[in-house]
C-alpha positions as CSV (number, residue, x, y, z in Angstrom):
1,X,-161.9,-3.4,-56.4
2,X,-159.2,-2.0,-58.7
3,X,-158.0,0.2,-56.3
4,X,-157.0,-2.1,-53.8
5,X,-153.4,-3.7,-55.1
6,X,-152.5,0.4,-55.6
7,X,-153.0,1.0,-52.3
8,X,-151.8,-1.9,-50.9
9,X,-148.7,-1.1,-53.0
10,X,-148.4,2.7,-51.4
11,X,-148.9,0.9,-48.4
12,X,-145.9,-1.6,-48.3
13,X,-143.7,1.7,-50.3
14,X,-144.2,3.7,-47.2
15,X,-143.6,1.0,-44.9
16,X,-140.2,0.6,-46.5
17,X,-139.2,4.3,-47.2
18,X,-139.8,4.4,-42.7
19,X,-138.0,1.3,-42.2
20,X,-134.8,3.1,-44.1
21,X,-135.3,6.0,-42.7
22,X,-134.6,4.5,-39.0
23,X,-132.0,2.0,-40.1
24,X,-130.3,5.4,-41.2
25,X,-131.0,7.5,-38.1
26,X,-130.2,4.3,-35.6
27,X,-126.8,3.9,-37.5
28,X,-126.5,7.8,-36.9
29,X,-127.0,8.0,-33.4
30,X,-125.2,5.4,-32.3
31,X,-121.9,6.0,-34.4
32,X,-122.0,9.4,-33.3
33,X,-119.8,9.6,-29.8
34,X,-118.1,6.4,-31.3
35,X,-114.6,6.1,-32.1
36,X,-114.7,4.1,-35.4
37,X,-110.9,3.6,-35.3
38,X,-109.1,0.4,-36.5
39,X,-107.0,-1.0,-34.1
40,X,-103.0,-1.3,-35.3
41,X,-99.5,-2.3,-33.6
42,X,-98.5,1.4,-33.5
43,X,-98.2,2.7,-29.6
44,X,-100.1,6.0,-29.7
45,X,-98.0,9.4,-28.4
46,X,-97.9,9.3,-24.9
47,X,-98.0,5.4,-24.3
48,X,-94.8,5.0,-22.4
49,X,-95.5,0.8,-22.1
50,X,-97.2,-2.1,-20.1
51,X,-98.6,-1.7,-16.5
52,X,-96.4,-1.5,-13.9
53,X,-96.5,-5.2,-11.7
54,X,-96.9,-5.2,-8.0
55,X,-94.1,-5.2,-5.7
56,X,-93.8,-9.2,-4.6
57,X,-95.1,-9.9,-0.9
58,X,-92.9,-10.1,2.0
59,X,-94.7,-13.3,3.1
60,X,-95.0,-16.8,2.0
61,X,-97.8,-18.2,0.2
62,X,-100.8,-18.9,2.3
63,X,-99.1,-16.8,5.7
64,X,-101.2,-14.2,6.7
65,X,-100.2,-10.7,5.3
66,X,-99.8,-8.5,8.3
67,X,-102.2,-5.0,8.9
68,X,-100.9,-1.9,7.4
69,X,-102.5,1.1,7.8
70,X,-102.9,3.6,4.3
71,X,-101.3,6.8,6.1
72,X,-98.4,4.5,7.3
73,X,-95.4,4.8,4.7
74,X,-94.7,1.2,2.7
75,X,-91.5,0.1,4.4
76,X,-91.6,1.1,7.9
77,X,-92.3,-1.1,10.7
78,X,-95.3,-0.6,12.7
């Protein structure tokens, strides 16, 4: 009977020595392809500004916009 606390003991020490070992190796793998960067107001090189915005319709709002096909240039006239 006096060697049941001791191996309940090893028991709950090898439970916990797993348990850290895959908390460690799940924080691992998933910060591994992760960029950990902080974001910041500074543009990085390359960043030449905001989205360009749509050119405005030709139509009013609610009137149907007419067919154009994709090969057809923007402003010519079918």
């Amino acid at each position: 009977m006096n060697n049941q606390p001791s191996s309940h003991r090893t028991a709950i020490i090898i439970f916990a020595v797993a348990l850290a070992v895959a908390i460690v190796v799940a924080f691992v793998t998933t910060l591994h392809d992760i960029d950990t960067r902080v974001a910041d107001n500074t543009t990085p090189p390359g960043t030449v500004g905001l989205a360009k915005p749509h050119q405005p319709l030709d139509v009013s709002p609610g009137q149907a916009i007419p067919y154009q096909s994709p090969h057809t240039p923007a402003g010519s006239a079918r």
